[in-house]
N, C-alpha and C positions, 0 to 999 in steps of 0.2 A: 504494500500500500504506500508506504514511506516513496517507491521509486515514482509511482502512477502522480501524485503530487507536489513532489520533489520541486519543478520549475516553478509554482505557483508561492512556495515557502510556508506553508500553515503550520501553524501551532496545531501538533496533532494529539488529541490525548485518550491515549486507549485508558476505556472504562469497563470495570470487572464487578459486577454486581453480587455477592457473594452472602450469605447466611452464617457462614463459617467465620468469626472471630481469629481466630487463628490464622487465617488465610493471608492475613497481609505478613503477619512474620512467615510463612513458609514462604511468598513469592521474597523476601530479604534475601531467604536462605539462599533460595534457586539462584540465585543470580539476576536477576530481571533487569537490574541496573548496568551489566556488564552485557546483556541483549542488547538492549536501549545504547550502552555506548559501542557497539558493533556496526550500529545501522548507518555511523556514523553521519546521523540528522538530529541536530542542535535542541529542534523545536517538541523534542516528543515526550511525553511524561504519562506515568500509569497512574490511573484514581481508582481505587477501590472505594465502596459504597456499602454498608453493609444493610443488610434488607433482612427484613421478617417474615417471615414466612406467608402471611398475608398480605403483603404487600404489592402493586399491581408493577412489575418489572419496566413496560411499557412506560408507564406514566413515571418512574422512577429517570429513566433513562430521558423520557422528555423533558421532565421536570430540570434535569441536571445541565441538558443542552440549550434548552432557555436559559439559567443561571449563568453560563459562562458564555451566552449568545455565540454558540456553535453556529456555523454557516449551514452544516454538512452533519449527519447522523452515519455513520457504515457500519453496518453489521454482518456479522458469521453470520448466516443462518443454518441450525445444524441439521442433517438428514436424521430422521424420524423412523421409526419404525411404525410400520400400519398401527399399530394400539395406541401409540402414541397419536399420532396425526386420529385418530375419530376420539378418543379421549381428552386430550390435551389441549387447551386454545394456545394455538400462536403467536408469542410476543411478539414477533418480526411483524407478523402480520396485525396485530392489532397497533404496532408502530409507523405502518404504512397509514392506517388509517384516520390514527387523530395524532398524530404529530402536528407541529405548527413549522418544523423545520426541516428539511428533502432529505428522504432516508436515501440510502446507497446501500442494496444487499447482494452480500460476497453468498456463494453456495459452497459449502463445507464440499471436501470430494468423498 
């Protein structure tokens, strides 16, 4: 992604929505900082969010990209398994449709 917007220069900030408290020391652990200084792109910074289990992911993720007047939304969206896609609603897709800011969705392979 870093390369596809590279000539334009955006502050790019990957956001990880997580329930797990712990999660932000385990991405310390990984490295994620020594990822981020590989891409060698100045402008890129990771936010973790922690969420509830109730919590509607969509509007979290909207809510977050109004806050820091995001231009641009991109997301994974991951492959599903049949129970999952007739069970499960869509954040990707319920982010296509009330977002106030243009999603951009990447397809997991």
């Amino acid at each position: 992604m870093v390369n596809l917007f590279n000539p334009f220069e955006p502050h790019i900030t990957a956001l990880h929505i997580t329930d797990n408290l712990d999660f932000e020391e385990r991405v310390k652990k990984e490295g994620f900082d020594t990822i981020i200084e590989q891409t060698g792109y100045p402008n890129l910074d990771i936010k973790i969010l922690h969420n509830r289990s109730d919590a509607d992911t969509s509007e979290i993720i909207d809510s977050y990209a109004s806050l820091i007047e995001a231009n641009l939304i991109v997301v994974l969206k991951k492959n599903k398994s049949f129970f999952e896609k007739v069970f499960r609603t869509s954040t990707t897709t319920k982010l296509l449709n009330q977002s106030h800011v243009p999603v951009m969705v990447f397809h997991e392979k």
